[in-house]
C-alpha positions as CSV (number, residue, x, y, z in Angstrom):
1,X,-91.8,-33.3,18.9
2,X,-94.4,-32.1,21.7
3,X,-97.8,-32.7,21.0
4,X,-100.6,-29.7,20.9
5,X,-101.9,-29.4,23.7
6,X,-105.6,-29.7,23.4
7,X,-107.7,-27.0,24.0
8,X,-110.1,-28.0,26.8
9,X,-106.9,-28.5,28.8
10,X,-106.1,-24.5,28.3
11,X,-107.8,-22.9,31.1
12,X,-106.1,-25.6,33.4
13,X,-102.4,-24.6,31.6
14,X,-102.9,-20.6,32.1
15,X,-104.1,-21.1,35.9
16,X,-101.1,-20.4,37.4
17,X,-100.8,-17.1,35.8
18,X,-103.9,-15.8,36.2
19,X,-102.9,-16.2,39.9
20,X,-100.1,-14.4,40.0
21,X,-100.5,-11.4,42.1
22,X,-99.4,-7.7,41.2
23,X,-96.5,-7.8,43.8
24,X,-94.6,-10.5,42.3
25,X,-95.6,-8.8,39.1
26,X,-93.5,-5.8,40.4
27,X,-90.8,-7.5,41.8
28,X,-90.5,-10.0,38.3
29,X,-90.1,-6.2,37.0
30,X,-87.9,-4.9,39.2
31,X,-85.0,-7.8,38.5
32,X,-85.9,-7.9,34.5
33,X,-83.6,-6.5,32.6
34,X,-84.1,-2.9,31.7
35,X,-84.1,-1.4,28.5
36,X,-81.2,-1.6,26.7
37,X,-79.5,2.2,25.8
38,X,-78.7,2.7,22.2
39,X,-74.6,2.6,23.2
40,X,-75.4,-0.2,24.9
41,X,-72.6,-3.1,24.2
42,X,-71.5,-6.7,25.5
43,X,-69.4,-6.9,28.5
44,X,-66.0,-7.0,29.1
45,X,-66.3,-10.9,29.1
46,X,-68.0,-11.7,25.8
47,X,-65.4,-12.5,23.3
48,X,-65.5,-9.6,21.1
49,X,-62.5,-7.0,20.5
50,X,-63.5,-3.7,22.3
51,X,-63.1,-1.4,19.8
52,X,-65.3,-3.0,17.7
53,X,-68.5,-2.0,15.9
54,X,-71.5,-4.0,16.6
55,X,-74.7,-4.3,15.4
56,X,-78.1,-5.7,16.0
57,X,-77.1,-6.0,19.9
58,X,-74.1,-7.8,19.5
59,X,-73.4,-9.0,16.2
60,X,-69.9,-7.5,15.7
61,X,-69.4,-5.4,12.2
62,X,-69.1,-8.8,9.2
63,X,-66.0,-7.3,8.0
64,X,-64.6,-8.7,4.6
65,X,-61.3,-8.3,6.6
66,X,-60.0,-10.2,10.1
67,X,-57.0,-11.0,11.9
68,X,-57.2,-14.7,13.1
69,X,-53.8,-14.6,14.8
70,X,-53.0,-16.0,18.7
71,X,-54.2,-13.4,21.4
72,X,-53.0,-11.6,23.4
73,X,-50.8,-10.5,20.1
74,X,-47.0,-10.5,21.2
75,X,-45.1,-7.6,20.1
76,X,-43.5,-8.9,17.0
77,X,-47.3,-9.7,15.6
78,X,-48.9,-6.6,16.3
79,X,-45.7,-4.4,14.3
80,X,-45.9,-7.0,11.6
81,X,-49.9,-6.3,11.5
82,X,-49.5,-2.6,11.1
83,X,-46.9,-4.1,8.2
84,X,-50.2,-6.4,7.1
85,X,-52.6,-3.5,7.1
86,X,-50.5,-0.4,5.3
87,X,-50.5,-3.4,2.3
88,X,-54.0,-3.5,2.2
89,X,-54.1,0.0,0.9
90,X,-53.6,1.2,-2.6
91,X,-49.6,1.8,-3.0
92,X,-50.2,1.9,-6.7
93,X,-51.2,5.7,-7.8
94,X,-54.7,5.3,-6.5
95,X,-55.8,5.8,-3.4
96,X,-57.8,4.2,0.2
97,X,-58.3,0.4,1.1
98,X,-57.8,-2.2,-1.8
99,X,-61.2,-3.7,-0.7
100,X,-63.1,-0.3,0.3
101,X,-63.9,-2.3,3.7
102,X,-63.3,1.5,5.3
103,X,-59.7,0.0,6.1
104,X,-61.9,-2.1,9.3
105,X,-60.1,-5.2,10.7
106,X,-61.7,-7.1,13.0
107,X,-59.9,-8.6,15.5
108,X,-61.0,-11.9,16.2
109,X,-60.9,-12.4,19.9
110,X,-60.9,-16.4,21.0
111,X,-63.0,-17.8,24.5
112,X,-61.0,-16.6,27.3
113,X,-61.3,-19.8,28.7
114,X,-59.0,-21.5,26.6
115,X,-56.0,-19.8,27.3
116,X,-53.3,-17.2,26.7
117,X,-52.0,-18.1,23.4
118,X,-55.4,-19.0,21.4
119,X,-56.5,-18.1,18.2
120,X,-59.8,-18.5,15.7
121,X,-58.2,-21.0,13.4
122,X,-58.8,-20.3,9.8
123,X,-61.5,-22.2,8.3
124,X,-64.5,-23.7,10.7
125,X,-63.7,-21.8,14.1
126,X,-63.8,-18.6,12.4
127,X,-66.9,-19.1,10.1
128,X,-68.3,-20.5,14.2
129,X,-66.8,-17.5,16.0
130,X,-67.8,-15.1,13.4
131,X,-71.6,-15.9,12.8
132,X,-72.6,-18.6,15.0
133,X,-71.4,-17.7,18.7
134,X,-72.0,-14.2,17.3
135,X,-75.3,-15.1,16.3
136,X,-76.2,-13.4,13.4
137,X,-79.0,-14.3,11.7
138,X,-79.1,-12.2,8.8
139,X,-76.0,-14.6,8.2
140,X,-77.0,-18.1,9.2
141,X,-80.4,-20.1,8.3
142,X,-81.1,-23.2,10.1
143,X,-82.6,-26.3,8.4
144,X,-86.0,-28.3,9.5
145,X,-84.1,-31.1,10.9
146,X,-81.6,-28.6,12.8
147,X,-79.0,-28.3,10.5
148,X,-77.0,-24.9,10.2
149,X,-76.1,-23.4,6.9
150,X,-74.3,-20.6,5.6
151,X,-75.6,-17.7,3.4
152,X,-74.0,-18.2,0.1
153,X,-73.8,-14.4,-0.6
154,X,-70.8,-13.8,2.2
155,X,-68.8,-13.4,-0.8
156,X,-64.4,-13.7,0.2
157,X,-62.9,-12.9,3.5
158,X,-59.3,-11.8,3.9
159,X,-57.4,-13.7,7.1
160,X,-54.7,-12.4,8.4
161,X,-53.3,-15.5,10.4
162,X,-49.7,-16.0,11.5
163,X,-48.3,-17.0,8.1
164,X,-49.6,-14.0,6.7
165,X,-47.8,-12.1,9.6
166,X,-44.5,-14.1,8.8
167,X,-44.6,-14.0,5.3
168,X,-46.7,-11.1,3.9
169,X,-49.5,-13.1,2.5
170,X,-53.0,-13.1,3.8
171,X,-54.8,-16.1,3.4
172,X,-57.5,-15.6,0.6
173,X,-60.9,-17.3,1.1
174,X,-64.2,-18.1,-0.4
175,X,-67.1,-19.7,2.4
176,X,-69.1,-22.2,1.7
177,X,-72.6,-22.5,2.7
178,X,-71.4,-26.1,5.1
179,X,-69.5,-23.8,7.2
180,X,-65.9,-25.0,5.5
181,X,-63.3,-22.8,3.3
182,X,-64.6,-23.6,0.1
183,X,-61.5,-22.3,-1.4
184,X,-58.5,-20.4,0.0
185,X,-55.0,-19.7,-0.6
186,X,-52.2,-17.6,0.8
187,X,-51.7,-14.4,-1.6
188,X,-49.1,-10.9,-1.2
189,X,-51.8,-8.0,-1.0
190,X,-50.8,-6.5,-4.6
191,X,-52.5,-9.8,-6.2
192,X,-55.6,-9.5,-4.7
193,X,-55.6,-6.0,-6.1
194,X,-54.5,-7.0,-9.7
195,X,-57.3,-9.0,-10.1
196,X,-60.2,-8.0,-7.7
197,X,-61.5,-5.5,-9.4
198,X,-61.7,-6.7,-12.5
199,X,-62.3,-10.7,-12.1
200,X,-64.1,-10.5,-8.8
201,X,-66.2,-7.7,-8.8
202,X,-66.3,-7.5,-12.3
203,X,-66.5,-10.4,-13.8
204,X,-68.1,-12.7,-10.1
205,X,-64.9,-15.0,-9.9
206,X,-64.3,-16.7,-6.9
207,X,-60.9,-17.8,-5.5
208,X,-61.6,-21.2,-6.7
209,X,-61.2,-19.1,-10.3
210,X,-58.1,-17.1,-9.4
211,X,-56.2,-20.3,-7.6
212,X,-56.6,-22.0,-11.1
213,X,-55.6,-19.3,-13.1
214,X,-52.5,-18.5,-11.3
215,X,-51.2,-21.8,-10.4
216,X,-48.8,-22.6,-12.7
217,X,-47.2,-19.3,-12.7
218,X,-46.9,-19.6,-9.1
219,X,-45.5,-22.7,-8.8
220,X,-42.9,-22.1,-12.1
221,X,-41.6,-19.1,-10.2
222,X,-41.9,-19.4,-6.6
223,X,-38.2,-19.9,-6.0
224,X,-37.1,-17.0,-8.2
225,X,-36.5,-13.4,-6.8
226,X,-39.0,-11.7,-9.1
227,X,-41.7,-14.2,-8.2
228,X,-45.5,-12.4,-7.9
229,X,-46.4,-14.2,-4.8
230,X,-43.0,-15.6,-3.3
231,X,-42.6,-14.9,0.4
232,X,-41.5,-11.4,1.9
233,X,-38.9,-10.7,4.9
234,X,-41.8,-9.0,6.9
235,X,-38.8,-8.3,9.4
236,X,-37.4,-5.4,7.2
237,X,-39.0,-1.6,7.0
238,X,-42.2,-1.3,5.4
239,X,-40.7,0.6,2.8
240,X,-38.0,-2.3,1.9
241,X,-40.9,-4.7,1.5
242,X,-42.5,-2.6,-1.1
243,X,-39.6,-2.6,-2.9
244,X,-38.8,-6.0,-2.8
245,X,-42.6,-6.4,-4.4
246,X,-41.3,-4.6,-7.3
247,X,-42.0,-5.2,-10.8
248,X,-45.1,-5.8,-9.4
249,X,-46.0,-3.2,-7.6
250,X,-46.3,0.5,-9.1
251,X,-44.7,3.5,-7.7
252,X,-41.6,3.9,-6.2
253,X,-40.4,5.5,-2.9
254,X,-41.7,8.8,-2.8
255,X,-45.1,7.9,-3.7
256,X,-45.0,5.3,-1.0
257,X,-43.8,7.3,2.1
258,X,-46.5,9.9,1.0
259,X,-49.7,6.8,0.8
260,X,-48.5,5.4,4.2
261,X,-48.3,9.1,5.5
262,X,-51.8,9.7,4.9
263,X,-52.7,6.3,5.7
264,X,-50.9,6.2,8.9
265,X,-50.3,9.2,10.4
266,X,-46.6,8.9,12.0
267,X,-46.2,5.3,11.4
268,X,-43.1,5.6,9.4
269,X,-41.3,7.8,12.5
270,X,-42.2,5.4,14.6
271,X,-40.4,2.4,13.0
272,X,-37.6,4.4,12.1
273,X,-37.0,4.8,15.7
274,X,-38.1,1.0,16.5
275,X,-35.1,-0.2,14.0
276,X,-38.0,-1.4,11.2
277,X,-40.8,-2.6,13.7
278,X,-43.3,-0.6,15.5
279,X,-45.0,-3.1,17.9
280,X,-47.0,0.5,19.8
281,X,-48.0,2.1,16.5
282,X,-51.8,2.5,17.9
283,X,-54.3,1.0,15.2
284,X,-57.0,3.2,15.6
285,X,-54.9,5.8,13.4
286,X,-55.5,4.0,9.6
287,X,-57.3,6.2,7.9
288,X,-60.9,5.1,6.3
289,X,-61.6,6.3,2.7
290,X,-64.0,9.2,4.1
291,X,-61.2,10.7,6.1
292,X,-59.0,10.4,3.1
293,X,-61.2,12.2,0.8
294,X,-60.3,15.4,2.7
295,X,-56.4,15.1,2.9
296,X,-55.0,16.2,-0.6
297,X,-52.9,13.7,-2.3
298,X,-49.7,14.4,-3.8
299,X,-48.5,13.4,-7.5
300,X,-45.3,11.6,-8.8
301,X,-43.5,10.6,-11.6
302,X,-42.8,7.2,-11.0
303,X,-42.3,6.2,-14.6
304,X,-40.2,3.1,-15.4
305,X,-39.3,0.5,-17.6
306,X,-40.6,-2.4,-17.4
307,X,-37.9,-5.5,-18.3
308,X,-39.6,-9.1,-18.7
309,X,-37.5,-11.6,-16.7
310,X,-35.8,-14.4,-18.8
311,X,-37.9,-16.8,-17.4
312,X,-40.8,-15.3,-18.4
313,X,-39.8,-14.4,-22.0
314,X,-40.5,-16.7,-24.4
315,X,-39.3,-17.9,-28.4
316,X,-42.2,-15.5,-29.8
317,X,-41.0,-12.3,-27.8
């Protein structure tokens, strides 16, 4: 560390501005940086998405929600992300975003330098892409000996990386304050919505809590059709998926066609006439829950009957 300097040496130290004359005052002026306007954003080159929202300068919005996968997204990615997204609503009888995040996904946008094809990997580079090149402070504290930590109060993030693309799970994560994935698993929407609420907001789980609680269910029935968290064909119409989630997932056609309506306006004409995919369906058209609040919601009768699986039943049923 530099010493002090002491202070019979500070009239020797300031010299050299004291002579600096008002013209190369007003020329230092004159290239300094102006003002920033209150619209003011990055430029084209920083590695930020443009459409998103950023704060403090250019900290981009620290949304609960982010899609991790290889830019620039090919075709098949960006339909099977519209897929991603209408499954982060609620499909169930209720209504808006499971995670009232205002339906945001950020879109996390890797160094140009390295390359068509490059993604913010799960784990380290995003918790570095997300708060540390994005420097935000409110975020990250740094130690006496230089050491950068984590705030512990980031709570989970939802990733949307290319297994959740393939397979309709989005990896499920809690961040630890060293800058790794304290905890993380790959989950179908639906789950996170079972147990959010209740465990996560309700009672402060974390997905350390929910991986043990549902492990052994998932791994007794991940090869059967009925399985809660089993892989989905993400190739097929949204509306096929949803079904294939069934028994759990409420509701039933009707119901669904109406959500996605509202949620997406025209997404479901669009992938009719794509043959199940709609790589164009523009993003910027999912619906926040503010925007939903004024678009009346229709009611069905989606009662059924529920019939337990052999392989759930047991000898006391």
């Amino acid at each position: 560390m530099q010493e002090p300097i002491p202070a019979d040496r500070w009239a020797d130290e300031v010299k050299g501005w004291l002579l600096f004359l008002n013209a190369d005052r007003d020329a230092y002026h004159s290239r300094a940086q102006h003002i920033r306007p209150s619209d003011w954003k990055p430029p084209v080159g920083s590695f930020k998405a443009d459409h998103v929202d950023f704060r403090d300068d250019t900290c981009i919005a620290d949304n609960r929600i982010n899609c991790v996968v290889p830019q620039p997204m090919t075709a098949r990615n960006r339909a099977l992300l519209a897929k991603i997204r209408i499954m982060l609503y609620h499909l169930d009888g209720d209504d808006g975003p499971i995670l009232d995040d205002e339906a945001d996904v950020t879109i996390c946008m890797p160094n140009p330098a390295l390359g068509p094809g490059a993604a913010v990997n799960p784990g380290p580079d995003f918790i570095m892409w997300s708060y540390v090149e994005n420097a935000d402070f409110g975020s990250i504290s740094m130690t006496r000996t230089g050491t950068v930590t984590l705030s512990d109060e980031l709570g989970e993030r939802v990733l949307i990386d290319q297994e959740a693309l393939d397979t309709g799970r989005v990896y499920f994560c809690s961040l630890g304050t060293n800058g790794q994935v304290s905890a993380g698993c790959h989950i179908r929407p639906q789950v996170i919505l079972c147990e959010w609420w209740i465990k996560f907001i309700g009672l402060g789980h974390r997905v350390s809590n929910l991986m043990s609680d549902m492990e052994s269910q998932w791994k007794a029935t991940s090869s059967h059709p009925l399985a809660r968290n089993r892989a989905l064909d993400m190739e097929q119409p949204i509306l096929d998926i949803l079904e294939d989630c069934k028994p759990f997932l409420h509701g039933g056609i009707d119901e669904w066609m109406d959500d996605i309506e509202r949620y997406a306006p025209g997404y479901l004409d669009m992938e009719e006439a794509g043959s199940g995919m709609a790589p164009d369906y523009d993003l910027t058209k999912f619906r926040n829950s503010e925007e939903l609040e004024s678009i009346p919601r229709e009611e069905f009768d989606n009662t059924r009957v529920y019939i337990k699986p052999e392989y759930l039943s047991t000898e006391d049923d």
